[in-house]
PASENU-978632 format. One line per field, with one value per residue (C-alpha): residue number from 1; x, y, z. Coordinates in nm, 4 decimals. Each point is the difference from the previous one (the first is absolute). Example, Ala and Ser with C-alpha at 12.3 -4.5 7.8 and 13.67 -1.06 7.14 Angstrom:
num	[1 | 2]
xx	[1.2300 | 0.1370]
yy	[-0.4500 | 0.3440]
zz	[0.7800 | -0.0660]
// end
This chain:
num	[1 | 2 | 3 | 4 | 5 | 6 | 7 | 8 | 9 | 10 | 11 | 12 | 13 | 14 | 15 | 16 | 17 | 18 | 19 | 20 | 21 | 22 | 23 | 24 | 25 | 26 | 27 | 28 | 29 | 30 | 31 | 32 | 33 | 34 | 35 | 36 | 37 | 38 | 39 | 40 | 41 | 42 | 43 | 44 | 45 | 46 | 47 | 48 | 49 | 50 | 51 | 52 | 53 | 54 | 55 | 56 | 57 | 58 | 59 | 60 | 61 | 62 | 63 | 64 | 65 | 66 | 67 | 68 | 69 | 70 | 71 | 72 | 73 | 74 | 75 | 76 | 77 | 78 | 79 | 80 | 81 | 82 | 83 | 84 | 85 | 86 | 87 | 88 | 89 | 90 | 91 | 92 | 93 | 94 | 95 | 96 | 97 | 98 | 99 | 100 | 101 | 102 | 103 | 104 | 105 | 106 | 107 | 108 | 109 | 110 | 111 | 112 | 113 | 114 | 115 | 116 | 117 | 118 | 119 | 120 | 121 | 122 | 123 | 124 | 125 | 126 | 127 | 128 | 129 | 130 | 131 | 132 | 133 | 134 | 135 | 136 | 137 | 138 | 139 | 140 | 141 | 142 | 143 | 144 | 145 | 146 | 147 | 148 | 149 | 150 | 151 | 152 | 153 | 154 | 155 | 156 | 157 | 158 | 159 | 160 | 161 | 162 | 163 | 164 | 165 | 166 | 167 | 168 | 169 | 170 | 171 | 172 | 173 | 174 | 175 | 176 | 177 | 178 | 179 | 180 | 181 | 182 | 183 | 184 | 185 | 186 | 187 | 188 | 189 | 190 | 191 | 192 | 193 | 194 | 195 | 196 | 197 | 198 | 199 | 200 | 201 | 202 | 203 | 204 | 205 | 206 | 207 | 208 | 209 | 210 | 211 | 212 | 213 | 214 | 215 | 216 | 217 | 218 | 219 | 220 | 221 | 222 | 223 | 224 | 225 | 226 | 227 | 228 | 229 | 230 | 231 | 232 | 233 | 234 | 235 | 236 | 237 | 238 | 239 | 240 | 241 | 242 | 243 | 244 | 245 | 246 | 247 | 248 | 249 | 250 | 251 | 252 | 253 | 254 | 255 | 256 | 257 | 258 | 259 | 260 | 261 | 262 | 263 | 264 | 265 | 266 | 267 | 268 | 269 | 270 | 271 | 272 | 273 | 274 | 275 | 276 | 277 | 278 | 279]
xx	[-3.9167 | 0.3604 | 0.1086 | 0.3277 | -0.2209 | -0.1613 | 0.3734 | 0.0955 | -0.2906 | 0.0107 | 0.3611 | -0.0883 | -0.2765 | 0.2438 | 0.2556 | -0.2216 | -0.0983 | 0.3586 | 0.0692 | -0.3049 | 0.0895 | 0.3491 | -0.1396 | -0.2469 | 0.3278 | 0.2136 | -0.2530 | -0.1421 | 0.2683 | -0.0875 | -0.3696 | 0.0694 | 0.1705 | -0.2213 | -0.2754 | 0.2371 | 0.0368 | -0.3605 | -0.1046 | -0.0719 | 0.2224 | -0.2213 | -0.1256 | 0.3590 | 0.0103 | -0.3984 | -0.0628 | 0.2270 | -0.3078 | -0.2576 | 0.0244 | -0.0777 | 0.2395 | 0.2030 | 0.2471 | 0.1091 | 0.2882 | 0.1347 | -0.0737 | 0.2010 | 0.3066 | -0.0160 | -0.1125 | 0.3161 | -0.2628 | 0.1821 | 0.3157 | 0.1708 | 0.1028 | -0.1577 | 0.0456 | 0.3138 | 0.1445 | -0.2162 | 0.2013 | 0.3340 | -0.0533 | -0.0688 | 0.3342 | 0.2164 | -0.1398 | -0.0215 | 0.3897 | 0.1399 | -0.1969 | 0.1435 | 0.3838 | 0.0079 | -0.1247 | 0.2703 | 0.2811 | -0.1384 | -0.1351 | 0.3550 | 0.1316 | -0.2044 | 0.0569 | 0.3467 | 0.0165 | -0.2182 | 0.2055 | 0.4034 | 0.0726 | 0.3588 | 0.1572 | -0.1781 | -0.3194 | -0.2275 | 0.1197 | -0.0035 | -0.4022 | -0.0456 | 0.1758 | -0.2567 | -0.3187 | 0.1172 | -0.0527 | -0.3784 | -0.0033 | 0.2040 | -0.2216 | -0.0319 | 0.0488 | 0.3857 | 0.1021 | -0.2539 | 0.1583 | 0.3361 | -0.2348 | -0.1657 | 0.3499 | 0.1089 | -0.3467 | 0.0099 | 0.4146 | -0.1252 | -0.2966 | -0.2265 | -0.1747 | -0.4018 | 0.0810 | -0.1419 | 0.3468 | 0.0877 | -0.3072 | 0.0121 | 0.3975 | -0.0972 | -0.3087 | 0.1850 | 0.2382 | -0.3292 | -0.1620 | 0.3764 | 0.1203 | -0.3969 | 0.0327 | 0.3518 | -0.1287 | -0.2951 | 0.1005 | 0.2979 | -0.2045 | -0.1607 | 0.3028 | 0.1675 | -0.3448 | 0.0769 | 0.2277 | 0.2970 | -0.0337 | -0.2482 | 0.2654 | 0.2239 | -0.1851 | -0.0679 | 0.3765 | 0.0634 | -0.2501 | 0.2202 | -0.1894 | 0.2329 | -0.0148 | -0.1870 | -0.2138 | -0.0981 | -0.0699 | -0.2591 | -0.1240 | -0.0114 | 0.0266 | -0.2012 | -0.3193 | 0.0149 | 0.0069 | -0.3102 | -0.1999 | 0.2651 | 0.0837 | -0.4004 | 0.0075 | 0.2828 | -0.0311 | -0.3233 | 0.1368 | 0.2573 | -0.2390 | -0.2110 | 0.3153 | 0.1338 | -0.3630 | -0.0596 | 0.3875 | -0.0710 | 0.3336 | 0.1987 | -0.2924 | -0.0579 | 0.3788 | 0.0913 | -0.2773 | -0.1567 | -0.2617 | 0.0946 | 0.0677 | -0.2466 | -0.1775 | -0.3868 | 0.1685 | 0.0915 | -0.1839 | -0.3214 | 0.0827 | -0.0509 | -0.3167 | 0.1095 | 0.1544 | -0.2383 | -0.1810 | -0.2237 | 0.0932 | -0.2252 | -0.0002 | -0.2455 | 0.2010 | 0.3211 | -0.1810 | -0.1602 | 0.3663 | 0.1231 | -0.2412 | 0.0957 | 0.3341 | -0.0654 | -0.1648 | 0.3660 | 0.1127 | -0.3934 | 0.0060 | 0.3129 | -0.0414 | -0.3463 | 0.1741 | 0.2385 | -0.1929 | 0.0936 | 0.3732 | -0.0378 | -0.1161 | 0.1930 | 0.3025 | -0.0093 | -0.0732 | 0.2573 | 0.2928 | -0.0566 | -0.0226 | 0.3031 | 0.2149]
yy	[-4.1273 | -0.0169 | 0.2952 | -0.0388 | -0.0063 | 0.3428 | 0.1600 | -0.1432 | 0.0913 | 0.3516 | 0.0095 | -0.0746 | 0.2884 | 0.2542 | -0.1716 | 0.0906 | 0.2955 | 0.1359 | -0.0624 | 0.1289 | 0.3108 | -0.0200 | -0.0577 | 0.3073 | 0.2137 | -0.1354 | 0.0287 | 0.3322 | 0.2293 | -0.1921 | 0.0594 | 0.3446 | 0.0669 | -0.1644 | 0.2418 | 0.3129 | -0.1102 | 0.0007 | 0.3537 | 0.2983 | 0.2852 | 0.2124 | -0.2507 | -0.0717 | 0.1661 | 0.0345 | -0.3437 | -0.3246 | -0.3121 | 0.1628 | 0.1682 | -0.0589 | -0.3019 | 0.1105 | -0.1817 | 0.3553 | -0.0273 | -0.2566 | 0.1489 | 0.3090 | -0.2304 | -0.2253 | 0.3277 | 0.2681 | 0.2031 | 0.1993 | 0.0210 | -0.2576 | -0.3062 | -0.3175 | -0.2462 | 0.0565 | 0.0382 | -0.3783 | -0.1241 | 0.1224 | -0.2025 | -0.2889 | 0.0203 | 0.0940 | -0.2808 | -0.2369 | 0.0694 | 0.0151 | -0.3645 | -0.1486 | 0.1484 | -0.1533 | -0.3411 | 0.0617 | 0.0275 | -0.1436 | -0.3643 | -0.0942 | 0.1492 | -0.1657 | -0.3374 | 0.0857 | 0.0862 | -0.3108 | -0.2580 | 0.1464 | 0.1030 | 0.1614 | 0.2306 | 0.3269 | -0.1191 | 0.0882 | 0.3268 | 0.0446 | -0.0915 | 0.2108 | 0.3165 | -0.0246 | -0.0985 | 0.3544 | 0.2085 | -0.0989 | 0.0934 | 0.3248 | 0.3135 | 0.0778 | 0.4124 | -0.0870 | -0.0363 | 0.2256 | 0.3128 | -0.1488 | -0.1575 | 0.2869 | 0.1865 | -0.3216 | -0.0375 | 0.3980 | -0.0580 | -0.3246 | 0.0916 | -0.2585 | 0.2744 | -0.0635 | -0.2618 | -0.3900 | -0.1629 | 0.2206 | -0.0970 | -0.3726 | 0.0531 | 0.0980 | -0.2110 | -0.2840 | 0.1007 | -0.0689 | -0.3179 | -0.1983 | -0.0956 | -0.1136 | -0.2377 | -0.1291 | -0.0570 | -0.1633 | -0.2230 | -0.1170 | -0.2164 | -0.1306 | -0.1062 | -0.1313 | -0.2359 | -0.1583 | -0.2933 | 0.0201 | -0.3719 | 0.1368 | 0.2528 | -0.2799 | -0.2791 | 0.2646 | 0.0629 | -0.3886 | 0.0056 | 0.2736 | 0.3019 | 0.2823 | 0.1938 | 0.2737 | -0.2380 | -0.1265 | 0.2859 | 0.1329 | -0.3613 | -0.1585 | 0.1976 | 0.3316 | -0.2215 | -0.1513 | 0.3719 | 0.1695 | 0.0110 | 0.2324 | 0.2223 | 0.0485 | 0.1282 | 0.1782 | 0.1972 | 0.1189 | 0.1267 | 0.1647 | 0.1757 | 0.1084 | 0.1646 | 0.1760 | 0.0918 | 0.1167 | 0.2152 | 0.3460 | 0.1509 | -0.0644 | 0.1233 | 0.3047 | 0.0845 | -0.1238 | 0.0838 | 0.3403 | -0.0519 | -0.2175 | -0.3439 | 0.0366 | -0.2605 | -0.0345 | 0.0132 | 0.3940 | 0.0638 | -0.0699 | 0.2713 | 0.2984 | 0.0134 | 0.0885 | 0.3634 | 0.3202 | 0.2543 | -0.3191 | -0.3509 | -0.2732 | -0.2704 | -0.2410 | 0.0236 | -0.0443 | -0.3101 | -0.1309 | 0.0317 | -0.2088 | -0.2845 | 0.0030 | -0.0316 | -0.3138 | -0.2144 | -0.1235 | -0.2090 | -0.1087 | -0.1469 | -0.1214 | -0.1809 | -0.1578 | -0.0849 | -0.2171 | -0.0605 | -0.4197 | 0.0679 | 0.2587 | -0.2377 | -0.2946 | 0.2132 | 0.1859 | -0.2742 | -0.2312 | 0.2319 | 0.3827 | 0.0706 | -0.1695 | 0.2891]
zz	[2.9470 | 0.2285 | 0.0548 | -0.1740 | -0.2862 | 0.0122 | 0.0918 | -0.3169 | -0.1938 | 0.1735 | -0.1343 | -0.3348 | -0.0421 | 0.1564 | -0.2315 | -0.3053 | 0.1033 | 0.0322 | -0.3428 | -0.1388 | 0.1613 | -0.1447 | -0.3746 | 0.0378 | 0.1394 | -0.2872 | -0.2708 | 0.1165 | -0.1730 | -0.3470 | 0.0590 | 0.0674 | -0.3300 | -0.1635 | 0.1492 | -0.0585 | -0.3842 | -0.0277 | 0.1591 | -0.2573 | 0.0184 | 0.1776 | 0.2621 | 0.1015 | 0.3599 | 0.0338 | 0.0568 | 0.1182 | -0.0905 | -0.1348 | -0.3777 | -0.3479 | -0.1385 | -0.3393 | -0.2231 | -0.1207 | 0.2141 | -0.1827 | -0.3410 | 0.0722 | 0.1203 | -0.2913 | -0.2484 | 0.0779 | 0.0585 | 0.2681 | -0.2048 | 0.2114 | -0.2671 | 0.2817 | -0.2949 | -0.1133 | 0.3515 | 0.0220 | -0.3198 | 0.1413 | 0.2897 | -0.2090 | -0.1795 | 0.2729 | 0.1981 | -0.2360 | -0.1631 | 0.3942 | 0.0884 | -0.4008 | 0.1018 | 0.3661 | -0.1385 | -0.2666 | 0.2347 | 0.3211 | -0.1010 | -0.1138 | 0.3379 | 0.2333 | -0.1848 | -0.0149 | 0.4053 | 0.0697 | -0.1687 | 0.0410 | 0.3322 | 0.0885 | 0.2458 | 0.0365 | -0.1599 | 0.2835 | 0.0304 | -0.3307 | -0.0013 | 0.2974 | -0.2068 | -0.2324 | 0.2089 | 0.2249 | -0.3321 | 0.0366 | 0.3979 | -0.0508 | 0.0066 | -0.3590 | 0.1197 | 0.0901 | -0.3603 | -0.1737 | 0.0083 | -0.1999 | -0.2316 | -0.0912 | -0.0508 | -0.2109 | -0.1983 | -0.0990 | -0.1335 | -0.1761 | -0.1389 | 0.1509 | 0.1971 | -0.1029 | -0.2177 | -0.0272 | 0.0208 | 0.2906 | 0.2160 | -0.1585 | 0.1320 | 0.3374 | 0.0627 | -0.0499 | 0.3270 | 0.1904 | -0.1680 | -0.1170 | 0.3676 | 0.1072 | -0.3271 | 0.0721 | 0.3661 | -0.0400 | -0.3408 | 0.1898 | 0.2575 | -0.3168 | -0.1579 | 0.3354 | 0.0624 | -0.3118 | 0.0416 | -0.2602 | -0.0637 | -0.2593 | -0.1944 | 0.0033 | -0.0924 | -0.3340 | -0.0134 | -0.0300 | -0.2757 | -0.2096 | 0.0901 | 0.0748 | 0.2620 | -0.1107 | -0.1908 | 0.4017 | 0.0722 | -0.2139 | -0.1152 | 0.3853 | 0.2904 | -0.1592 | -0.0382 | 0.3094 | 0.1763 | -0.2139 | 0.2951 | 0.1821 | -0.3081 | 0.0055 | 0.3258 | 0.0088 | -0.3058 | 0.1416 | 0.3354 | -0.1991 | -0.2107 | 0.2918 | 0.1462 | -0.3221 | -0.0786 | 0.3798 | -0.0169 | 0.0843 | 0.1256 | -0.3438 | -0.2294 | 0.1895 | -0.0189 | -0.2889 | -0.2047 | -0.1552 | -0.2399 | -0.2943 | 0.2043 | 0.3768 | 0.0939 | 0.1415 | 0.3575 | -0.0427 | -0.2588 | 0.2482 | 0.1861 | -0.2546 | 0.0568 | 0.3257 | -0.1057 | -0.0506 | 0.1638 | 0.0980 | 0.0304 | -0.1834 | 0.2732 | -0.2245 | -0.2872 | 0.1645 | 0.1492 | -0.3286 | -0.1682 | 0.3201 | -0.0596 | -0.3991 | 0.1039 | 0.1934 | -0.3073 | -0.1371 | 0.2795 | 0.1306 | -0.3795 | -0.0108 | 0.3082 | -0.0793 | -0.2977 | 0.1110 | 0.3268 | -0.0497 | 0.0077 | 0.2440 | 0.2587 | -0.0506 | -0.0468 | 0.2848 | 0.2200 | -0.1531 | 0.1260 | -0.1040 | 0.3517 | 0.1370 | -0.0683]
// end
């Protein structure tokens, strides 16, 4: 064996090893709640691996057994998510087809206006939401956090949909027009087929990040419309926090989008490699 040969193979191992070390670090924190949401009550800060595994965590998350509502904070979440991903495909699909096909003066800074309302911090325009939610009446309310979630998840779907739309050739919408479609009509019938893949993806990114929103919910929110995001922390408050149920609620919280995303794992893939990421 040369010894360019054992360098190489040397490599490799180290190579592997590196990234098995990585995994462990990156996976460790999961473990770990997993582990916290298992531990009894009163075996919380006696042991750290060894104690008596219990689902009752769990059952006094899902059972409002400690007062604090889990599941409907879990449904709220659901609909706020849900309404905010249904609005921005609403409004954004026709935008980013619109900004892929007609370009004009301004256009570009016109995208970039709305891509920087996903990059600005979300605390520089809470406090004058809050004041205009509490005149309006949208303080705690679906349609205000379906309203507001839809600042964060609207300028990803405009983004990312518009690469779709500009990979498509037009020759397509037109050979349709020449055929007496309308415009619209090539729209929907032609170029919205052609770009499932990417409304797959996208819609589940968006989700992720309206379902993941913290800032607005804990602002904007009291009791009636939180999400799992705040909500998870009540368990939190007291003379003694409850670390395992704070951590089973956590790992509740994350079944949406891990089923969502197996769901639609096929258009995932192929839509995420076919030009998700080029944004």
């Amino acid at each position: 064996m040369s010894r360019t040969t054992s360098k190489k193979r040397l490599l490799g191992w180290l190579a592997d090893a590196a990234l098995i070390l990585y995994f462990i670090f990156a996976l460790f924190p999961i473990a770990w709640m997993v582990i916290l949401s298992l531990k009894p009550t009163n075996e919380l800060f006696s042991t750290y691996f060894s104690f008596s595994p219990t689902l009752d965590g769990y059952r006094t998350v899902l059972g409002d057994s400690e007062g604090i509502p889990f599941v409907r904070f879990f449904v709220n979440s659901l609909v706020v998510s849900l309404g905010a991903v249904a609005l921005s495909l609403l409004v954004g699909l026709p935008a980013a087809y619109a900004s892929a096909r007609w370009r004009f003066k301004g256009s570009e800074n016109l995208m970039f206006t709305l891509l920087s309302f996903r990059f600005a911090p979300e605390l520089t325009v809470i406090i004058p939401l809050f004041v205009l939610y509490q005149k309006l009446g949208l303080f705690d309310t679906y349609v205000g956090m379906i309203w507001v979630l839809q600042l964060v998840t609207l300028p990803l779907i405009v983004w990312i949909m518009r690469s779709y739309f500009a990979d498509l050739t037009p020759e397509l919408e037109q050979a349709a027009l020449l055929d007496g479609y309308s415009r619209k009509q090539a729209f929907f019938k032609v170029a919205i087929p052609l770009v499932k893949p990417g409304i797959a993806a996208v819609s589940l990114l968006a989700f992720i990040f309206a379902w993941n929103n913290f800032v607005f919910p804990l602002i904007l929110t009291s009791n009636e419309a939180q999400t799992v995001t705040v909500g998870a922390l009540s368990f939190l408050g007291g003379d003694r926090p409850k670390y395992n149920l704070t951590a089973a609620a956590a790992l509740v919280s994350v079944v949406p989008p891990l089923l969502l995303a197996l769901t639609i794992q096929r258009y995932l893939v192929r839509g995420l490699s076919f030009g998700a990421v080029k944004s």
